[in-house]
N, C-alpha and C positions, 0 to 999 in steps of 0.2 A: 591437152584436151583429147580426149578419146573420140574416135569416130567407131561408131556400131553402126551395124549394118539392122536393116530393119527388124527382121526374126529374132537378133540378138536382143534389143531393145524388147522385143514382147517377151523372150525370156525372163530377163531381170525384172518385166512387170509382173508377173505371174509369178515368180518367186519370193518378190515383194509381197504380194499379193497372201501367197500360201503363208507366207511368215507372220504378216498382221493375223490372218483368221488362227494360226495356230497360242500368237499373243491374246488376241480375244477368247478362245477354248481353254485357257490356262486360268485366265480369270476369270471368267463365269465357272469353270471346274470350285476354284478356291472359293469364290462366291455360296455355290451352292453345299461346297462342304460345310463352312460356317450358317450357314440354313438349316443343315442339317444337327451337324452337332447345337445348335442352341435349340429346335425340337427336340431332340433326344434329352434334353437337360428336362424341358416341358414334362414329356413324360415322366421321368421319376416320380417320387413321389415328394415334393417339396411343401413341407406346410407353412404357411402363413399368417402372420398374426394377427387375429380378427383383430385389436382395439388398432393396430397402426394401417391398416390396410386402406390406398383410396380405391376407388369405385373402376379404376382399371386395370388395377392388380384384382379386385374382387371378380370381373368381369371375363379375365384372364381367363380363371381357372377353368370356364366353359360347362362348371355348374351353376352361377350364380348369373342370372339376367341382367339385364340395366336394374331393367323393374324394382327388382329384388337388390339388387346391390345399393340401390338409394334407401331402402325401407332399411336395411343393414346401417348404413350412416345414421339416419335422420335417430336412428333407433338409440346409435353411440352417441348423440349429440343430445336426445333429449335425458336419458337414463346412465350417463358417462360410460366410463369403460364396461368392456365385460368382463364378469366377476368369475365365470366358468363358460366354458363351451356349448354347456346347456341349454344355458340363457337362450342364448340364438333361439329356440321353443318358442320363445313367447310372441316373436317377431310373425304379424300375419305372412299364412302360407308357405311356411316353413312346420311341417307335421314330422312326426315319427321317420317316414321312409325318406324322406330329402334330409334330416339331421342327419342319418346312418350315413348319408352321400357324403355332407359336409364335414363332420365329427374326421373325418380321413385327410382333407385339404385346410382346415385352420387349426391354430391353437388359439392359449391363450395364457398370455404370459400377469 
């Protein structure tokens, strides 16, 4: 059995101590690399396929609303899939300049 003397003891606390915080900084480090690289993925340009897409993939893309991403479904449910990209037009409050936005973030297979 070891006997320490008291300073000794607050030593190996304190170094305990520094070791846990430097195990915690290592993993929030890795933490927020993986945060980062899966934004960086975000960013690219990754398109989507309007007929398979749900309402949280659509909502993702941070052009398309709730609002708007359910008038999108309701739109595939009542009119089946979409037959061109275009389509999306016909869907209220989707005009000319918000297509140009979307025509970049979905396809259509």
């Amino acid at each position: 059995m070891l006997i320490l003397t008291r300073q000794e003891k607050q030593v190996i606390l304190f170094l305990g101590a520094v070791a846990l915080a430097g195990i915690i900084i290592c993993f929030l480090t890795k933490m927020n690399s993986r945060v980062e690289s899966s934004i960086r993925i975000e960013d690219k340009l990754i398109k989507i396929d309007l007929n398979k897409a749900g309402i949280e993939e659509l909502i993702a893309t941070r052009a398309v609303s709730e609002k708007l991403s359910l008038k999108i479904i309701q739109y595939r449910q009542a009119h089946g899939e979409f037959k061109d990209i275009e389509e999306i037009k016909e869907i209220k409050g989707i005009g000319e300049n918000r297509y140009e936005k979307l025509k970049e973030l979905f396809f259509v297979e």
